[in-house]
C-alpha positions as CSV (number, residue, x, y, z in Angstrom):
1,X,28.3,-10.5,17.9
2,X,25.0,-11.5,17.2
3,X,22.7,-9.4,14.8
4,X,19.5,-8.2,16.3
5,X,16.6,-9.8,15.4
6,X,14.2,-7.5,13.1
7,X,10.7,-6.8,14.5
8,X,8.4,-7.3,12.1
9,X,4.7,-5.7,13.1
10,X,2.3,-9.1,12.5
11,X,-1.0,-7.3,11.0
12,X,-3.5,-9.2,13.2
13,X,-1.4,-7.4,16.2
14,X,-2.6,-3.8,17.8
15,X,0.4,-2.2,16.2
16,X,-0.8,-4.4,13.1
17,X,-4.3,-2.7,12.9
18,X,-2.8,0.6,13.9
19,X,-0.3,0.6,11.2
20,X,-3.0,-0.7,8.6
21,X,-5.2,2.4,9.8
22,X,-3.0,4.9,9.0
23,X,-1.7,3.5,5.7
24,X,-5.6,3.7,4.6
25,X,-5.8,7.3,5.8
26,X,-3.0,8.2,3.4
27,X,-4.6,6.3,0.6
28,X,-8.0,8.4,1.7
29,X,-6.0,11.5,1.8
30,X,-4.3,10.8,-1.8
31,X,-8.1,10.2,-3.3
32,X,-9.2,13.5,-1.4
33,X,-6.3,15.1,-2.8
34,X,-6.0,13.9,-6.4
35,X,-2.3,13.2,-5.2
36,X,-0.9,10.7,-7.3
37,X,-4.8,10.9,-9.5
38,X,-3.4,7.3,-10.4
39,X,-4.7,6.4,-7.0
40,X,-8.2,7.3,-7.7
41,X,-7.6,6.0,-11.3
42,X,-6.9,2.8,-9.3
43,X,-10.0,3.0,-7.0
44,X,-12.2,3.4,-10.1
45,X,-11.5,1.1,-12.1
46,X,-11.5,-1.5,-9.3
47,X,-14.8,-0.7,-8.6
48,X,-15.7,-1.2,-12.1
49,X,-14.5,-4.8,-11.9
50,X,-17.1,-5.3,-9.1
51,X,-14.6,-4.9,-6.1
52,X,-16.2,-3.0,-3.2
53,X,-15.1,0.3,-2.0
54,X,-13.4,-1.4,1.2
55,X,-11.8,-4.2,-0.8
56,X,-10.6,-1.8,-3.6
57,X,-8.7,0.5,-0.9
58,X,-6.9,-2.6,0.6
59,X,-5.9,-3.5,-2.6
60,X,-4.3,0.3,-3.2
61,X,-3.1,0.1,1.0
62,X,-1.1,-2.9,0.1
63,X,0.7,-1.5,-2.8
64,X,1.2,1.7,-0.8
65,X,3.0,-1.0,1.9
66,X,5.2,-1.7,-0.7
67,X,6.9,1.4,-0.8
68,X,6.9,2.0,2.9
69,X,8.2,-1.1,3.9
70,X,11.0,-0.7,1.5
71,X,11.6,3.0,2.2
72,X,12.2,1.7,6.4
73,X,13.5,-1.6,5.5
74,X,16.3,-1.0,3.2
75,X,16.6,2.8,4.2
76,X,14.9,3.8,0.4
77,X,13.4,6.9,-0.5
78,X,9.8,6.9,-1.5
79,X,9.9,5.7,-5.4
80,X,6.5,7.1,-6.6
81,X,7.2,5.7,-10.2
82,X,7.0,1.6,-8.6
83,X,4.2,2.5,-6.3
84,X,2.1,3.9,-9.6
85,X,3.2,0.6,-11.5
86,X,2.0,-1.3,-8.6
87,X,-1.2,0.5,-8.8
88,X,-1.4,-0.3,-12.1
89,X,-1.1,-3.8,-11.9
90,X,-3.9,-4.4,-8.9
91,X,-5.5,-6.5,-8.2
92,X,-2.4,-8.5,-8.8
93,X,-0.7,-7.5,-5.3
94,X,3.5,-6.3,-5.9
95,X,5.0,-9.4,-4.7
96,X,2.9,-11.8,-6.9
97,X,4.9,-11.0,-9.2
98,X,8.2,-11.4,-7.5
């Protein structure tokens, strides 16, 4: 029997941009929130490093990608400890360091 390929949503795609949209609305709704506050922690002192607001948000979206491609990937729950380590370590992105 063969396995079935994954699909893997290619970011330059519709379903790409859609994705990337709402993962940026979460991030927005985590600094309007104060939900982790490491998030805005993050924002903050990426700004302070002369990263632009946009830029600084991508940076926090992609670490936030992290824990949602592994929570539908490998059927994980949301691990809110590696997403604020991953924060942490921006603007070095999560799998740099793999």
């Amino acid at each position: 029997m063969k396995k079935k390929k994954e699909t893997i949503v290619r970011a330059d795609s519709e379903d790409g941009q859609v994705a990337g949209e709402a993962i940026v609305e979460v991030v927005e709704n985590q600094l309007a929130e104060n939900n982790p506050p490491e998030t805005r922690q993050t924002l903050e002192r990426l700004m302070k490093t002369g990263e632009s607001r946009e830029n600084a948000i991508r940076y926090i979206a992609c670490a936030l990608s992290v824990e949602i491609y592994g929570a539908l990937k490998n059927n994980e729950p949301y691990n809110n400890e590696r997403y604020i380590n991953n924060l942490k370590a921006l603007p070095e992105l999560p799998w740099e360091n793999e």
